[in-house]
N, C-alpha and C positions, 0 to 999 in steps of 0.2 A: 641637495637634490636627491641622493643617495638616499639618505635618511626617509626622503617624502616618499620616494618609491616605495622602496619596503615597507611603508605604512601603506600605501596604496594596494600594494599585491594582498597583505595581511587583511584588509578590508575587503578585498575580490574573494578573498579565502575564506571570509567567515558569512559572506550570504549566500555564496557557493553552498556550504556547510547547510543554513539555515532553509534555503530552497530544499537541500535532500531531504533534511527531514520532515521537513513538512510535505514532500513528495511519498514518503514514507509512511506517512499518517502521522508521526509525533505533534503535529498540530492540530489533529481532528478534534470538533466538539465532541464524537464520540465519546473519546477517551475523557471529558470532562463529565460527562451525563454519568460515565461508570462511577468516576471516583467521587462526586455528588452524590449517588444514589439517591438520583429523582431528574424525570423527566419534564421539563415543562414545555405544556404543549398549550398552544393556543386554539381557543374553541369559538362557537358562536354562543353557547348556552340556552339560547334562545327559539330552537328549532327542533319543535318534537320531533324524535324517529331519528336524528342525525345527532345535535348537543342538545341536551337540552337541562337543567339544571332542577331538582325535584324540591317537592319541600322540606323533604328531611338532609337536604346540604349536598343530595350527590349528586357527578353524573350521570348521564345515560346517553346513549345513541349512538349509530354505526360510528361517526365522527369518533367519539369517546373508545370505543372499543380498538379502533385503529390506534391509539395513545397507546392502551393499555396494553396491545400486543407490543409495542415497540418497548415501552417498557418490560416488559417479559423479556425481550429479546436481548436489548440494553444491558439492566442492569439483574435478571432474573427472580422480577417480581412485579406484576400486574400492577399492583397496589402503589407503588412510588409512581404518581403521577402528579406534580402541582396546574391545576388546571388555571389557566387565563383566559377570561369572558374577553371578548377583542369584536369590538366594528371592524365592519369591511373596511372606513377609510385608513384602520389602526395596525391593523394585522401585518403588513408587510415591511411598516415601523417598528415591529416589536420586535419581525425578525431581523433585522438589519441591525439591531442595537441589542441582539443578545436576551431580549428579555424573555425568549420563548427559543426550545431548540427546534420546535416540531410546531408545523402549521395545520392542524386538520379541521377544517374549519369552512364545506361548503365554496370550495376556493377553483374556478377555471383555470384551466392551463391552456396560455396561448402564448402567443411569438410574442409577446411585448414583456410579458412576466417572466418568460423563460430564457430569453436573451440577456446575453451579457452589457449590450447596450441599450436595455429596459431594468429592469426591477432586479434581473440577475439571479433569481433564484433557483434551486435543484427539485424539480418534481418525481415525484413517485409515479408510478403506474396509476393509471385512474382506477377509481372505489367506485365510483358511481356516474354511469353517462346519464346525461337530464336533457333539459331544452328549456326554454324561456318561456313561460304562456301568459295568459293573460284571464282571471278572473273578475267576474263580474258577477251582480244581483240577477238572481231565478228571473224577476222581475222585471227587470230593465229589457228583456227582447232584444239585445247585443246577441248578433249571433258571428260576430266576424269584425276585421279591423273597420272596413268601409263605416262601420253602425258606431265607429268612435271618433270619429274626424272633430275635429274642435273640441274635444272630451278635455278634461283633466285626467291626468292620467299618475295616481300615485308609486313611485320607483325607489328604490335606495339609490343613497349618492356614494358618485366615485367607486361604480363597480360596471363591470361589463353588461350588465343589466342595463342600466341606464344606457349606453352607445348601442344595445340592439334596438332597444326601443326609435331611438331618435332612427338609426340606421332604418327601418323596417317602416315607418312613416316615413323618412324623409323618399325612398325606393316608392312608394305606393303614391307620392305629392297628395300627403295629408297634414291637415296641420293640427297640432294637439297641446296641452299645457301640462310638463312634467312637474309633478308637486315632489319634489325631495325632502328623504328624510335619513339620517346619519344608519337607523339596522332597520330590521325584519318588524319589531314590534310596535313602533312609531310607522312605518308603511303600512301597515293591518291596522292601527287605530287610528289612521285617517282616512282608509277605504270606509272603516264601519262607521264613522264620524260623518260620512255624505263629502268629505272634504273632494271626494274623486268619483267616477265612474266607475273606474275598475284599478285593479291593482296588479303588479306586475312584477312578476321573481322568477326564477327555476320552478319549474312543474312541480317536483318535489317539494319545495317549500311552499307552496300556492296549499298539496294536500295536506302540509302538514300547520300550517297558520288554521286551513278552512277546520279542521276535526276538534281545535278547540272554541269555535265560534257559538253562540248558544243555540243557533238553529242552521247549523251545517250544510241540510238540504237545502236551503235559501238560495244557495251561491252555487256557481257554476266556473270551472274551468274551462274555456272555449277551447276548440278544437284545435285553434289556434298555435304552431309551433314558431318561435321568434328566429329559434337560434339550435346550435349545438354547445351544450355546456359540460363538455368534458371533467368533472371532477376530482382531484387530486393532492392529497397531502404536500407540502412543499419545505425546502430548509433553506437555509442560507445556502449562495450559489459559494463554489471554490473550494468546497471539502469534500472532495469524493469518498471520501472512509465512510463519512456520517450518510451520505446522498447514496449511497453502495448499498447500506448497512439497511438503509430505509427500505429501496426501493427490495431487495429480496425480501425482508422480511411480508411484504404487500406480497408477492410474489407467494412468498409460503400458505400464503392464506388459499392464494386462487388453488396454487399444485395439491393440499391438503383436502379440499374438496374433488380435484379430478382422482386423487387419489380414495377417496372414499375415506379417508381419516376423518375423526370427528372427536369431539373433545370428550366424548362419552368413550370410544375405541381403542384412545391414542396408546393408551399404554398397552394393550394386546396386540395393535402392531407394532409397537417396539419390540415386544419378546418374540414376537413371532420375525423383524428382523434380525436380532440377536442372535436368535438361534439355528437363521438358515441363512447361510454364506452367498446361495444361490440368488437372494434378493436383492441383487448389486442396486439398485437405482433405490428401493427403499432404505438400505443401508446407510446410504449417502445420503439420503435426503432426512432422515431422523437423525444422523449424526452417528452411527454404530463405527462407521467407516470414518475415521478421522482426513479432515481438511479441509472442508468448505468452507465450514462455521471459520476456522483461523483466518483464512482469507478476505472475511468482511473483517475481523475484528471481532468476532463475535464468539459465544462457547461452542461447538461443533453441535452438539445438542440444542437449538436455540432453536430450532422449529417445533420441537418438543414442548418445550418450556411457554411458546406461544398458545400452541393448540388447545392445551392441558389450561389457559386463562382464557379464551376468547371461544375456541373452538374454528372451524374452515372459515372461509368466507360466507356460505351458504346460510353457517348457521348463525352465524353475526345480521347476515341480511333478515333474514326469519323472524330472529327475536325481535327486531326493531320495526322492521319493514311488512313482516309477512302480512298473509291471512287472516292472522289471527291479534296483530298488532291493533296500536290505537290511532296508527297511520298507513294503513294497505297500501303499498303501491305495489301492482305486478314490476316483476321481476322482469322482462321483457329483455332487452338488450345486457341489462347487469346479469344474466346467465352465467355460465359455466360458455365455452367453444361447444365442450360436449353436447351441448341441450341446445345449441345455435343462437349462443351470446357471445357478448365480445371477449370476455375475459378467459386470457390464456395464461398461463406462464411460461418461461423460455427452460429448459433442461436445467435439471442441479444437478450439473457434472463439469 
């Protein structure tokens, strides 16, 4: 009896042991992404302006850029990134079984995905607020849900898309037929196919399927908003180091822009904090001032290391999104606080 105890106690002793450190971080993926040196992050590939995959093999889009910075951050090189093309129904299977450490990939965060008794997973800061709309033919004279009642109505399956839709009809007692289809490019080639009346995604994705369509002005985004689609990179839930690591690094992006850093800059205000004591909050936040960066896990200079690959958030948004993109979407609520958008970041102190 004697004997069982003491094996007993020694067993209470050693996951005792195991809980610390893994309280500790010794179990974080972080630490696995470093000593790999390569991030794999899951994408959609498929969605101008956010992934979208080119024909000389690379990618591109805000989605892509947010990998990139984490990778900077991670292992302190833009370029170590294995990217994974992932369906919406695929993406939150790939993070559960390891096969992706970073989810950036056009992804909602709500109570059922973020909860421990849903899907479980760690969200970042949203990247990009959207809304659900609904697209239709110049032609069709749809100017509103009422003019779709009985419609076919084409949606991706097994995403929050399809439940606003249903939700938003079933609220209005309209009745409608949802044609599913597994991603983004299969629902855009059975809208153009006549397969539906109109089609239905995130705003964002609605401009960026309609800019490659062969006659773009054809088709109209109704005024129509479904929903709020909060956007946001996500990891496997139960690792705070990795979910810490993330979420600042997202954070670095928004503070580098209220800060006026740019990836063109960044190195002159380094030396310009290096050299004045007096810049306590720049100090700390370029890493001059040693401590933050150790506290995520990370090099103290990691927002540096970020900047210098991606550049702020601003300019991440610009190159993919701006003006001058081959997908415009004003910038509207994804602002800066400063300019009376949502995005803030909380103090690096």
């Amino acid at each position: 009896m004697m004997r069982r105890l003491t094996t007993g106690l020694v067993t209470l002793s050693l996951l005792a042991t195991g809980c610390a450190s893994i309280d500790q971080g010794g179990g974080s993926r972080l630490e696995l992404i470093s000593k790999r040196g390569q991030l794999n992050c899951g994408v959609s590939g498929k969605i101008p302006g956010f992934s979208f995959l080119l024909g000389n093999g690379r990618y591109e889009g805000l989605d892509v850029d947010i990998c990139r910075a984490m990778a900077a951050a991670f292992i302190g090189d833009a370029t170590k990134v294995q990217y994974r093309p992932l369906t919406a129904p695929e993406r939150f299977t790939a993070l559960k079984t390891g096969e992706i450490d970073l989810l950036s990939r056009n992804t909602t965060l709500n109570l059922s995905r973020d909860a421990a008794g849903g899907n479980g997973l760690t969200f970042a800061p949203v990247v990009f607020h959207d809304g659900q709309g609904l697209m239709v033919k110049r032609s069709s004279g749809i100017k509103g849900l009422q003019d779709l009642k009985a419609s076919n109505i084409c949606v991706g399956s097994g995403t929050t898309t399809e439940q606003n839709l249903n939700d938003a009809f079933q609220e209005r007692k309209l009745s409608y037929t949802p044609i599913k289809y597994q991603d983004l490019n299969q629902v855009v080639a059975g809208y153009l196919q006549g397969r539906c009346l109109a089609m239905t995604s995130d705003r964002s994705q609605l401009a960026a399927a309609r800019s490659g369509f062969p006659d773009p002005e054809q088709h109209i985004i109704l005024d129509v908003v479904l929903s709020k689609e909060p956007l946001a990179p996500a990891s496997v839930g139960g690792d705070q180091r990795l979910g810490d690591a993330i979420r600042w690094v997202v954070f670095a992006l928004f503070a580098a822009e209220e800060f006026g850093i740019t990836q063109e800059n960044v190195d002159s205000k380094l030396e310009q904090a290096q050299t004045n004591p007096q810049m306590s909050s720049l100090r700390r936040f370029l890493g001059v001032d040693a401590g933050l960066g150790q506290k995520l896990g990370l090099v103290d200079d990691f927002v540096v290391k970020v900047i210098r690959a991606t550049g702020n958030y601003g300019e991440i948004y610009n190159r993919h999104l701006g003006p001058n993109s081959s997908v415009p979407i004003p910038r509207g609520r994804n602002r800066s606080y400063r300019q009376g958008g949502l995005l803030i970041a909380p103090p690096f102190n």
